[in-house]
C-alpha positions in Angstrom: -25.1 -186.5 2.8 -24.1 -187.1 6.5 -22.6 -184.0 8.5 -18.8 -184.1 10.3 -17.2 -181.5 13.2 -14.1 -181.7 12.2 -12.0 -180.1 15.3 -8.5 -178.4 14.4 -6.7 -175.2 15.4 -6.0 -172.1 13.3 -2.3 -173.0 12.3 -4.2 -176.7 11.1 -7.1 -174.0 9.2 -4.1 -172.7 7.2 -2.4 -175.9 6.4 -6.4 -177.7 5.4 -6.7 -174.1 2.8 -3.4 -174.2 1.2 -4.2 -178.2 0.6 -7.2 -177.2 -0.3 -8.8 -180.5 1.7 -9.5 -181.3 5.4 -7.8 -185.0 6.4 -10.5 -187.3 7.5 -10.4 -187.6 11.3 -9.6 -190.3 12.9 -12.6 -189.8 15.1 -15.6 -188.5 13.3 -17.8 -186.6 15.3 -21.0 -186.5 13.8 -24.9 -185.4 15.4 -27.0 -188.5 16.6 -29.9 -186.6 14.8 -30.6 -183.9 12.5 -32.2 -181.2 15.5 -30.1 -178.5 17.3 -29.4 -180.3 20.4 -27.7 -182.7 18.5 -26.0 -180.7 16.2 -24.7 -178.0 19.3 -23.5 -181.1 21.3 -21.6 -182.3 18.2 -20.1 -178.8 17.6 -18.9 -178.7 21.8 -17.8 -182.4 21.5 -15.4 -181.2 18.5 -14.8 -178.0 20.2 -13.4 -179.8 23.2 -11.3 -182.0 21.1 -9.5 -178.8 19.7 -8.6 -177.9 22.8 -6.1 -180.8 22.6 -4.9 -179.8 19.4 -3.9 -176.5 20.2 -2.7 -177.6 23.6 -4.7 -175.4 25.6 -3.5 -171.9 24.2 -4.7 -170.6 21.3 -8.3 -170.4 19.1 -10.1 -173.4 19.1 -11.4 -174.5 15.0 -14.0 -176.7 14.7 -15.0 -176.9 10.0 -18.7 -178.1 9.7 -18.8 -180.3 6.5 -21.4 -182.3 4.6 -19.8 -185.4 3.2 -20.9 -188.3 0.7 -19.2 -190.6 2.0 -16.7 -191.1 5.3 -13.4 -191.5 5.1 -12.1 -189.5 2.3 -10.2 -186.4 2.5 -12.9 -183.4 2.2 -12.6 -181.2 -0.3 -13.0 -177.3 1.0 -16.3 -176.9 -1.1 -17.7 -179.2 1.0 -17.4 -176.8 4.1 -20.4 -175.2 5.0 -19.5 -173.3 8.1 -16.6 -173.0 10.7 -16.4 -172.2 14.0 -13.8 -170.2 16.3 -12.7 -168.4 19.2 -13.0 -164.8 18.8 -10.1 -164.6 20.9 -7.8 -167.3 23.0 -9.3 -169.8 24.5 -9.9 -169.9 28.0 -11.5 -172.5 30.3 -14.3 -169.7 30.7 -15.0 -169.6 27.1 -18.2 -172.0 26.2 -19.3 -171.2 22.6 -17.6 -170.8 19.3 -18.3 -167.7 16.6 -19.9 -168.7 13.8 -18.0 -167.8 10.2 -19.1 -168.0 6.6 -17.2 -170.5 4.2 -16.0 -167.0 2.5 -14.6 -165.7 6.0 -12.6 -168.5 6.6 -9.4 -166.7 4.9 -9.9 -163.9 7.3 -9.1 -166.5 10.3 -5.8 -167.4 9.1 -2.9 -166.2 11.0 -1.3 -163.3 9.7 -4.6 -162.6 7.7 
């Protein structure tokens, strides 16, 4: 199983649910190694790429997910964590809230 930050933005969250997969991107960011300084850089690295997505206003999303192979749509089970702004995102902001797979509903708009 490799692991993918997949960055996206809350309105892309609800669209990725109601699918019920998460479109491969078409740049996977993925850790160099399996330690915490590689996994946090790959986390910022997708968090600054969802900056672009929600075009600077907004909550930045970034889905942790282990995969069995690359390429492939990923199936929500195969979430195990997401990451967001507890509020907008400004340039002050640095890191993301953690949320459980089962708290990702609660980070949909209108939710």
């Amino acid at each position: 199983m490799a692991r993918v930050y997949v960055p996206g933005s809350l309105d892309l969250l609800a669209e990725w649910v109601a699918a019920g997969t998460v479109p491969w991107p078409a740049e996977p960011i993925s850790p160099d190694a399996e330690d915490e300084e590689s996994e946090y850089a790959a986390l910022m690295t997708a968090a600054d790429a969802s900056v672009e997505l929600i075009g600077g206003s907004g909550r930045r999303v970034v889905l942790v997910a282990e995969v069995a192979s690359e390429g492939h749509p990923i199936p929500l089970r195969r979430v195990v964590a997401a990451h967001a702004d507890v509020d907008d995102f400004t340039d002050v902001d640095d890191d993301l809230a953690w949320f459980a797979t089962q708290e990702i509903p609660d980070l949909l708009p209108g939710a």
